[in-house]
N, C-alpha and C positions, 0 to 999 in steps of 0.2 A: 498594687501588688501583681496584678492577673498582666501588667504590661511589662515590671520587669522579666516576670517568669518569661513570657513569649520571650522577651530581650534573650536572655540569657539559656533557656532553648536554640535561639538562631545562633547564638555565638558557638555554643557546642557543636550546634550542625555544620558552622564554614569552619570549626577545627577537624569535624568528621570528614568533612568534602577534602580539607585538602589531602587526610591522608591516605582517603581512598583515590583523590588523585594521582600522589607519590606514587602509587600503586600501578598507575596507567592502566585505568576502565577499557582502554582500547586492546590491551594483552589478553582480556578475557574474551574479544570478539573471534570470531572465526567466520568470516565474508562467503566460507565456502559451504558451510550448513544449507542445506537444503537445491544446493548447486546440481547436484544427482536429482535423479528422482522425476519428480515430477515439482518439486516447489519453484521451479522455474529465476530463482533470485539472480541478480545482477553482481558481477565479480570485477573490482573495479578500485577505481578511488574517484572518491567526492567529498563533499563537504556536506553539514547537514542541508538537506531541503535546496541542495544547488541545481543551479540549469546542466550542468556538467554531470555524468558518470562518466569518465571515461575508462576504459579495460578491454580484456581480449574478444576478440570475434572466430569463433568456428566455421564454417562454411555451413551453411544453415540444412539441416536432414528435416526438420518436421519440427513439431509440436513442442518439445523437448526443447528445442534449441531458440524458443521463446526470445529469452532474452540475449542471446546472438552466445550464448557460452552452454557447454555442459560439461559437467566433472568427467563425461565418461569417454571424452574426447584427446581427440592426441595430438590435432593440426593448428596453429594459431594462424588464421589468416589478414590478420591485420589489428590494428588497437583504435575503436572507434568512439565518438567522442560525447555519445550521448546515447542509454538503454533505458531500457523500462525493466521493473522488478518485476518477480513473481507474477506475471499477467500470461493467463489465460491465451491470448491472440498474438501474436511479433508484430514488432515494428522497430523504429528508428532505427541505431546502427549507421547514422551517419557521419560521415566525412572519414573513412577507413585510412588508414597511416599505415604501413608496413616496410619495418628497416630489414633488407636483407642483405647475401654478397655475393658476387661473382656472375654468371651473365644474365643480360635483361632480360626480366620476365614482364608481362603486364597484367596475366591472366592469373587469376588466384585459384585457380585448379576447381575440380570438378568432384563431387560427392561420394562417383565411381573412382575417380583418380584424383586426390586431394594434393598430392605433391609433383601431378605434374605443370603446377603455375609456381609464384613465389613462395606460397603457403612455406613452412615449416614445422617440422615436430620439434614438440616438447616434453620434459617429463614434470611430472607436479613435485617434485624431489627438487626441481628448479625454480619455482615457484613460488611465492609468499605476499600473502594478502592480509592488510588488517585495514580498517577504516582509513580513508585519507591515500595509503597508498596500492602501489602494486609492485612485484616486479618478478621476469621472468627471464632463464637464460634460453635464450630458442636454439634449437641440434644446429643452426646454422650458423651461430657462434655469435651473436648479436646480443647483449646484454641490454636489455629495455627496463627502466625504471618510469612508473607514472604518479605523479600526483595532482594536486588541482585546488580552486579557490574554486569560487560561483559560477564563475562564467568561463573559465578560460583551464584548459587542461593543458599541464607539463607534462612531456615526453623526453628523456636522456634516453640515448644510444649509445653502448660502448660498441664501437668494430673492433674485430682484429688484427692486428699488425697487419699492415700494408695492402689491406680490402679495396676490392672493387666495391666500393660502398654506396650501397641503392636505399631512395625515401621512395617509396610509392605511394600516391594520394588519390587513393579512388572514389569516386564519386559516382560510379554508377552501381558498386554493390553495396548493400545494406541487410538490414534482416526482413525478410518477405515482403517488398516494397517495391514497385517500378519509378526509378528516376524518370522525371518528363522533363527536366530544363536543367540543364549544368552547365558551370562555367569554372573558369581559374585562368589565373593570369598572376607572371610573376611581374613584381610592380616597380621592383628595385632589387638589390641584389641581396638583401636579409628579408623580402616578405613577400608572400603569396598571398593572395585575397582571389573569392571565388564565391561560389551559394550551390546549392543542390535545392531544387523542388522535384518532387515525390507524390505517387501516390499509392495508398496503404490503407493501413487500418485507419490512419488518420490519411481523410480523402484528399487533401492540397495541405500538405506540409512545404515549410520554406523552410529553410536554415541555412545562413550567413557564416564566413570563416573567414579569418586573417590568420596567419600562419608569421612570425618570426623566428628566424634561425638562426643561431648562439657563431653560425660561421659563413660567411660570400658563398649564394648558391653560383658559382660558376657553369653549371653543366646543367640545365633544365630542359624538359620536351615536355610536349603536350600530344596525348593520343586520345584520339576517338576508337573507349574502346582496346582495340589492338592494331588501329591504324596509325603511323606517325605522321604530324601535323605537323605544318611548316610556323613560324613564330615563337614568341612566350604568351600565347594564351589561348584559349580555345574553348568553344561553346559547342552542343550537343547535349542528346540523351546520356551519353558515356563515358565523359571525361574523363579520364587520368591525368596527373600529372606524376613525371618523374622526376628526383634529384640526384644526381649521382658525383662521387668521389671517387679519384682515382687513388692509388695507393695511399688508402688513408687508415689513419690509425687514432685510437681513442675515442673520446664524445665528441655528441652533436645534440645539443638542446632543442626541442622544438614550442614554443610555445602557441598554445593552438584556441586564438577567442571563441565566441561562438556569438551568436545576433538572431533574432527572429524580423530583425528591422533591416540590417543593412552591412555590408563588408567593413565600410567606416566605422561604424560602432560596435564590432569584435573588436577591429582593432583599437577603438579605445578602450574597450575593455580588458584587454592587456597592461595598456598603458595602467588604465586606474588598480587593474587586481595587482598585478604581477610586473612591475617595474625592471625589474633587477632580473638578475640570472643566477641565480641560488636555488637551487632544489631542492636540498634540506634544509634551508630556514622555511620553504614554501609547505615542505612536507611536513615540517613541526610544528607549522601554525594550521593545517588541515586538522594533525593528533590532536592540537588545544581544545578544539573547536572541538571534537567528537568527544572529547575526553571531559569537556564541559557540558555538553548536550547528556553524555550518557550519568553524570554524576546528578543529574536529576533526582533520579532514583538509586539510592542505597540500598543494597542487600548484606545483611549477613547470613553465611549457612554453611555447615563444614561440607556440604558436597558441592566437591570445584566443577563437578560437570554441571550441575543445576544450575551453578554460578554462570558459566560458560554459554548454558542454552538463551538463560537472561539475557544478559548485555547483549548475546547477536541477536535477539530479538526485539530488543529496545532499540539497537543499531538499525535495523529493518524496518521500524517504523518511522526513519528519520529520512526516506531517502526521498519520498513523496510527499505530497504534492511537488512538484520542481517550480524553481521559479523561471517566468516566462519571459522576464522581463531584461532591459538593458543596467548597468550602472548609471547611467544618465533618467532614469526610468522612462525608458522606451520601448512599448511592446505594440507585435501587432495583435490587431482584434478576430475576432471571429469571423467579422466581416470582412476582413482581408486588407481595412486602414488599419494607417500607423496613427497610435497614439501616444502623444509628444512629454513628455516629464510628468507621468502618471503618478498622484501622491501618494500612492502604495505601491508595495511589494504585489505585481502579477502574476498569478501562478498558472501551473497547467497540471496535466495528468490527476486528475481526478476521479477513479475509481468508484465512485457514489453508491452503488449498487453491493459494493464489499464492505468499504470504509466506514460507513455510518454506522455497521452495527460496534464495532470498538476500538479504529483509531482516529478518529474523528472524535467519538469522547472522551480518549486519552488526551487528546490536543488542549481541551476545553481543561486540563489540569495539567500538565506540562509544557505548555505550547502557546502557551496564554497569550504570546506578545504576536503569534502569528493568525490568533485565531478571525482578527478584525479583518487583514488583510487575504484571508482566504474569501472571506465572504464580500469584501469587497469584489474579488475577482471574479464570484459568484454573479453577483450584480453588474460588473461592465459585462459581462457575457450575455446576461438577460437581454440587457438595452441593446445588443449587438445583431445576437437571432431572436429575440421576444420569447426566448423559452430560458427556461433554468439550465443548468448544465443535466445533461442525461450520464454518458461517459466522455472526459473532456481531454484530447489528447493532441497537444501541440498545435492552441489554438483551432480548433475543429471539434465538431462537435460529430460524432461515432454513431450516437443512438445506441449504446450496445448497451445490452442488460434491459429485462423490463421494470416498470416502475421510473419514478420522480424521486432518485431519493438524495436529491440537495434538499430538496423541501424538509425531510427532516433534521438536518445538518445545520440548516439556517434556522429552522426552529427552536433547535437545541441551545444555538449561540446565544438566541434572542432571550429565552428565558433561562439562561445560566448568567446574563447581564452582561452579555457583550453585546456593545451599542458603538462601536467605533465604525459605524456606517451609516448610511441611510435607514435608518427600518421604517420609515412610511412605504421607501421604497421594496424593499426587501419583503412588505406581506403585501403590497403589489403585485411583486415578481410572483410568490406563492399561490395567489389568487387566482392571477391569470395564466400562470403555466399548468395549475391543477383544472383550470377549465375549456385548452384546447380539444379541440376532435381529432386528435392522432392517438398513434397508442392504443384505444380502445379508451381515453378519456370522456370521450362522448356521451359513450354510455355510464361509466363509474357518477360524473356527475347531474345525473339524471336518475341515480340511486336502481339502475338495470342492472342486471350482471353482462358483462363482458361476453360474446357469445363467440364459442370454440370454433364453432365453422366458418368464423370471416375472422377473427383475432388470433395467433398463437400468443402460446404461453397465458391463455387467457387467465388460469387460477393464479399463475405465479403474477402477473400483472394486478389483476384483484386486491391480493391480500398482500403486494408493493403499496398501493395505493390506501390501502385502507393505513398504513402506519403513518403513511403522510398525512393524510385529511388527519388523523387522531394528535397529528404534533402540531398542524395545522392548529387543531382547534385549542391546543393548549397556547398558543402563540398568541392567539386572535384576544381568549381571556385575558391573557395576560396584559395584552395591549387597550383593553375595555373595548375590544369590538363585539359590542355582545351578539350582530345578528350574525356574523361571519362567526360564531364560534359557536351557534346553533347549527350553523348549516354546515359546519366540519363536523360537530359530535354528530349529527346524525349520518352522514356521509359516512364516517371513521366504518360503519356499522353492513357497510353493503360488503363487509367477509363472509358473513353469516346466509348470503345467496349461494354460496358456493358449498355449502354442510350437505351433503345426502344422508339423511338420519337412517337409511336402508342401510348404508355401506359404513354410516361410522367415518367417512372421509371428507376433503374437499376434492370437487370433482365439474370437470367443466359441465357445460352446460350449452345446447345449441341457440340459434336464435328462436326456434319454436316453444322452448321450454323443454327438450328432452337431455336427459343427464347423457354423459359422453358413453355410447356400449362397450368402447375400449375402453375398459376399467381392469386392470390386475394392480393393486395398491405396490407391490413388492417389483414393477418392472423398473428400469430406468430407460427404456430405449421405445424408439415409436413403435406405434402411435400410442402406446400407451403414457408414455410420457410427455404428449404434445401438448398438453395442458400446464406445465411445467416449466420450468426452468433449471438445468442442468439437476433434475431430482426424481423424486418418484411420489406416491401420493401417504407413503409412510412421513416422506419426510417434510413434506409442506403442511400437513396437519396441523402443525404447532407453530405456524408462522405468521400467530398474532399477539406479539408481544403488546401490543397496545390494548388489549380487554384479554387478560387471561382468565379472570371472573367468569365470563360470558362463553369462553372456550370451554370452561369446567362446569358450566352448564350443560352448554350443547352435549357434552359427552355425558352428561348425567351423573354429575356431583363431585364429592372430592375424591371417594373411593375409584371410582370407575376411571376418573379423568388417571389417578395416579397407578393402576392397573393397565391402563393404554399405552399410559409413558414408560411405562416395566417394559413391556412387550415390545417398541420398538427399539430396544437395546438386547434383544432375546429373539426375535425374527428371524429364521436364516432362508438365504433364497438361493437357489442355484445364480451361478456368476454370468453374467449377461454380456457376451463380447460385445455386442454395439451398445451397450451404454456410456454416455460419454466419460472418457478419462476424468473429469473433474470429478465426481462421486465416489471419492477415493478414502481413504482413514475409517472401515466399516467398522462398526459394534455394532453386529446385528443390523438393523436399517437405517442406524443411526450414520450418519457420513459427515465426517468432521471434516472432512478433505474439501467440504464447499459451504460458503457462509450460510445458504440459508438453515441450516442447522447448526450456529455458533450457539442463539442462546438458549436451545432446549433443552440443557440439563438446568440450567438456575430455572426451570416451570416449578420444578416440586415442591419449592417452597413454597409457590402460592393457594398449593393444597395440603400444607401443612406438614410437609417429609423433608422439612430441609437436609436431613443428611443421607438423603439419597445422591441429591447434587453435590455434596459431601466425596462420594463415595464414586461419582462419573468424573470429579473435577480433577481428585489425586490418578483416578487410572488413563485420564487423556491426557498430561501432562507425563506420565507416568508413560508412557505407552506408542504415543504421536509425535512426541517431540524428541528429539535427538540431539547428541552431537556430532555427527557425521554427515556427510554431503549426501548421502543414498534414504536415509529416512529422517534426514532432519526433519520435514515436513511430511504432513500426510496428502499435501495436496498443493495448488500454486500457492505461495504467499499474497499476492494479490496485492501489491504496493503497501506492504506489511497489516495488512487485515490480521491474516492467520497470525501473525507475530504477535499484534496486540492483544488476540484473546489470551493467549499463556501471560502476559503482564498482567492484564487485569487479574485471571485467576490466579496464576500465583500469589498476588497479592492478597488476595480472599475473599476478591466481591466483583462485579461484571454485570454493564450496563445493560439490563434485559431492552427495558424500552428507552431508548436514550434521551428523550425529549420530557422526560417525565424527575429524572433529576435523581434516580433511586439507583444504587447499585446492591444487588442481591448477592447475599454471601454463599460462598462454595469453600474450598478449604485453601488455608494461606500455607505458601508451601514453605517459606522462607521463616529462620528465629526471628527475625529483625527486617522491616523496611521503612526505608526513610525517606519522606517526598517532598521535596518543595512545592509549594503551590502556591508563592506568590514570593512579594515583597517580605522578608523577614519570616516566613510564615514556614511552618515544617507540618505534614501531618506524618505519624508514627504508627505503622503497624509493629507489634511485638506479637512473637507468640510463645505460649508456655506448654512444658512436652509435647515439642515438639518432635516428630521423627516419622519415619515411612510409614510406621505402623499406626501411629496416635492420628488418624485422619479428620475424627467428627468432632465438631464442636462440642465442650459442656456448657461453656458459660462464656459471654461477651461483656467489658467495659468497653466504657469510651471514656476519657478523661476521669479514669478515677472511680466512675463510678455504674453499677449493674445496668445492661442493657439487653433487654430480649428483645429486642425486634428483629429480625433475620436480614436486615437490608441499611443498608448506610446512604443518607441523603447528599448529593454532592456539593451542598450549602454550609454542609456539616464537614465535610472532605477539607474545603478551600478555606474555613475557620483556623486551620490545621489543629493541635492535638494528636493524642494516642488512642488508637484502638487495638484494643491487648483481648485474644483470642485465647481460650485455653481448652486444650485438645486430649483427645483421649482414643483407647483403640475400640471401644462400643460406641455404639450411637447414643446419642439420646432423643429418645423419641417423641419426650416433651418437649424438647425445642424447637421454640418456633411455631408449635400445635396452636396454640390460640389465637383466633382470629386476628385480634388485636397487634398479634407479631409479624403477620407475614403481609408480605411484599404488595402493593396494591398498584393497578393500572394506571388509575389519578393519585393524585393529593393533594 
């Protein structure tokens, strides 16, 4: 009986999927959210999780212009073929394309003088972006249409009647990066092959390009630069290359591979993506694709803007990791070999230090088929540099952010029971990347605390590390390694060096033993936040998701611990201009605008106030999120970190300690959500009075039947079934109160 029901469950949901297909999931996206601002996102067309973004490029001002675009902008200087989302730092932005008309330019104009190179203005009245594509009319009368498969980005050009019609292909500007080796050379008379190496935030980038064109490039130069070079090809720091048409009118297709191996395999890359020269059949198998990815999850709700902020934030968590690898599977390594028919999907950009607190355990339930081959990638990387990935960006490893936190990533996978890797190897890699001497690891696995006067970021390093050893140690049990899962729980435990029971804080500490004298809890800017990471010491106090028990000790019980947490949404402090732009989205000192503050409104529950986090959940969602480009975000998205916390919470629960398998309930914003999580399998939030005002939970099922415990296991998630939520506009302050209900560090 229990298997027709699932049957006949799954058949309702592929009648539900198709009609919210009819619907086109992609119509409710808007790629430009968070585009202003500071959420730094990528504006573009891809595919999910493709080596490919390609979309416009700004002339890069600063911080803002991250991902080589900002809303607030009015000059296109080219369309380049590969960005990073919402991150913190610039880079990529390579292999920049720019259709213009009338006399040659080579120079893309200047910050102070943005139109006097090719650049163009544009208005956003001209403009239109959804998943999959782009396109924009530029003031210079050029109609550019973009879409893209995995590897290989299309580009149409309309000119105007009887144009001096110019491709420019630069290769020595990008977004905050120094070109150190280019090349291009036309090879025959419809294709261009060439490579750009870089150096950035990613230290030795390579990237490979074959270039074919829908029409005989007849008229080709090669400049160094601004200097014209004799031949069809040409090597330097500066390369350009130019194509130009004389009285020409209509399209020009460009199709543009990409390779981290070789010019030859872009261009088969082409071959295998993108055969043919159709752009709308290319562009409406990009929509399938997102339009299938985004049908994951179902919402119902009468308000279309909620709807809206959804899908582009589900859209947002689709765009990273990218994959690294060839069609042929061929990627290079970290070590700078080529590795030949790799039997997984290779990825790269890896954000670890964002992504693990919630789209990396959204992966582990939507994402399922990719989750082996992440950690596979995880693992050639280990065996490449003998460390985990720290921040991993286009085959290179960054170092950026402090802490290990693949370690809890790969932990996560191991005990949610993905095993489609090595895992002797993979709590190898853990082992031995949790016990090098960089970092301030030296000291963590010698049970010292990290000392402030030879480490920065020492606290936020500390209690990075303490989540790893604690997922470590659930990994280790689970694997029956019982002396490695002694030596992680007690490890898990050196956060607690860091508590000054005088201040009430976590606070560095030197190497003599003296706590740091720059202490104001409420700064964000040095030195008093050199203990820290992108925070202050209000907001790292709570950034031990892995023993919140022992945190509600430390502060002295349930009352006091849930009195602390009142107050750092009640704090005000004068506004600090040198504190860094990320500490942004404030309630009080609370700052949503940066992960390490994602999961400390779901604490309360563990001191028995579930509908407090109730009551932070609806007014961050409420408040932070937008549909517009100026405050869709409160802060970078972060290769959709910040996107995936409003999914989880909308949803009505959010993975405090990810490694632990518990998601803590906060308020479901939505009547109806609908999840696949596996083969045949649906799991079903519903919720009942529902509406702005009915925030706090009275009473929770699951399948039917009464369920107090304030947190949902994601064993119980991927079973699928219903959990049906019923809401009201008081709290109830029994909920969740007894011990027995609320949310635990183990289990």
């Amino acid at each position: 009986m229990k298997n027709k029901l699932t049957t006949i469950c799954f058949f309702l949901f592929v009648i539900s999927s198709a009609n919210i297909k009819a619907q086109e999931l992609t119509s409710f996206v808007d790629p430009t959210i968070g585009s202003g601002g500071h959420g730094h996102v990528f504006v573009g067309a891809s595919v999910p999780f493709g080596a490919v973004q390609v979309g416009p490029n700004n002339i890069f001002k600063g911080w803002d212009w991250c991902s080589g675009y900002h809303y607030s902008d009015s000059v296109i200087i080219g369309f380049s073929q590969i960005h990073l989302s919402g991150t913190g730092i610039g880079d990529l932005g390579d292999v920049l394309i720019m259709p213009y008309t009338g006399t040659v330019k080579t120079s893309e104009g200047t910050p102070e003088n943005p139109l006097s190179g090719y650049g163009s203005r544009f208005s956003h009245a001209n403009e239109k972006v959804k998943p999959g594509f782009y396109t924009v009319k530029l003031d210079n009368g050029v109609d550019v249409k973009l879409t893209a498969s995995d590897r290989v980005a299309y580009h149409r050009y309309h000119f105007p009647t009887n144009s001096n019609a110019h491709i420019i292909i630069n290769l020595k500007t990008a977004i905050s990066d120094s070109a150190t080796n280019t090349y291009i050379e036309l090879v025959d008379p419809t294709t261009i092959k060439g490579y750009r190496y870089s150096q950035g935030w990613a230290n030795d980038q390579r990237l490979y390009f074959a270039i074919k064109f829908s029409k005989p490039v007849v008229d080709f130069k090669v400049y160094d630069d601004n200097t014209l070079l004799n031949g069809k090809n040409g090597k330097s720091n500066n390369i350009k290359g130019l194509v130009s048409f004389k009285n020409f009118s209509g399209d020009i297709d460009l199709k543009v591979g990409i390779s981290p191996v070789s010019s030859d395999n872009a261009l088969s890359n082409i071959n295998v993506e993108i055969p043919g020269w159709n752009f709308d059949e290319v562009a409406k198998k990009a929509d399938k694709r997102w339009n299938g990815e985004l049908s994951k999850i179902q919402i119902q709700t009468k308000n279309a803007v909620d709807k809206k902020i959804f899908y582009t934030a589900l859209y947002h968590t689709m765009i990273d990791p990218a994959l690294y690898n060839d069609a042929n599977g061929d990627y290079l390594g970290t070590d700078k070999k080529i590795y030949h028919h790799a039997p997984f999907n290779n990825y790269s950009v890896f954000s670890l230090w964002d992504t693990y607190r919630a789209l990396n355990p959204l992966c582990t339930i939507i994402q399922q088929e990719k989750v082996n081959d992440f950690m596979q990638s995880f693992l050639a990387i280990y065996k490449q540099q003998k460390k985990l990935p720290i921040w991993h960006l286009m085959g290179c490893e960054t170092n950026t952010m402090p802490g290990l936190s693949s370690v809890q990533v790969l932990a996560e996978a191991y005990i949610k029971g993905f095993k489609g890797y090595d895992t002797s190897l993979a709590f190898e890699a853990i082992k031995n990347s949790m016990n090098l001497n960089e970092r301030g690891l030296k000291y963590d696995k010698q049970f010292l605390n990290i000392p402030n006067d030879s480490t920065g970021e020492s606290v936020a390093s500390a209690l990075e590390y303490a989540v790893s050893s604690a997922s470590a140690a659930l990994m280790a049990k689970k694997a029956g390694r019982m002396d490695d899962y002694e030596y992680f729980n007690k490890r898990f435990h050196n956060y607690q060096l860091y508590f000054d029971p005088s201040v009430g804080f976590m606070r560095g500490k030197s190497a003599s033993g003296k706590w740091n004298p720059n202490f104001i809890p409420t700064k964000s800017s040095s030195p008093y936040s050199d203990d820290y990471s992108e925070g202050n010491a209000w907001q790292y106090l709570w950034l031990v998701p892995e023993d919140v028990e022992g945190l509600i000790k430390l502060l002295g019980g349930d009352d006091k611990f849930n009195t602390k947490l009142d107050s750092l949404f009640i704090i005000k402090s004068e506004p600090d201009p040198n504190a860094p732009p990320d500490i942004a989205g404030l309630i009080g000192q609370y700052a949503h605008g940066d992960e390490p503050s994602h999961a400390t409104i779901y604490l309360y529950p563990y001191a028995g106030q579930q509908w407090k986090t109730a009551e932070k959940a609806r007014e961050i969602m409420k408040d932070l999120y937008k549909d517009n480009t100026e405050e869709g975000m409160s802060g970078n998205d972060d290769c959709g970190q910040m996107s995936a916390w409003y999914i989880f919470s909308s949803l009505g629960f959010y993975p405090v300690f990810p490694a632990n398998g518990a998601y803590v309930f906060g308020s479901p914003l939505f009547d109806k959500a609908t999840v696949k999580v596996g083969t045949n399998k649906i799991f079903t939030v519903e919720v009942e009075n529902n509406s702005p005002d009915n925030i706090y939970i009275q009473r929770v099922e699951l399948n039917g039947k009464p369920y107090t415990k304030t947190y949902i296991m994601h064993s119980d998630i991927m079973k699928g079934g219903t959990l049906k939520f019923l809401m009201g506009n008081k709290p109830d302050m029994s909920y969740g109160k007894e011990v027995a209900d609320r949310p635990k560090s183990v289990y």
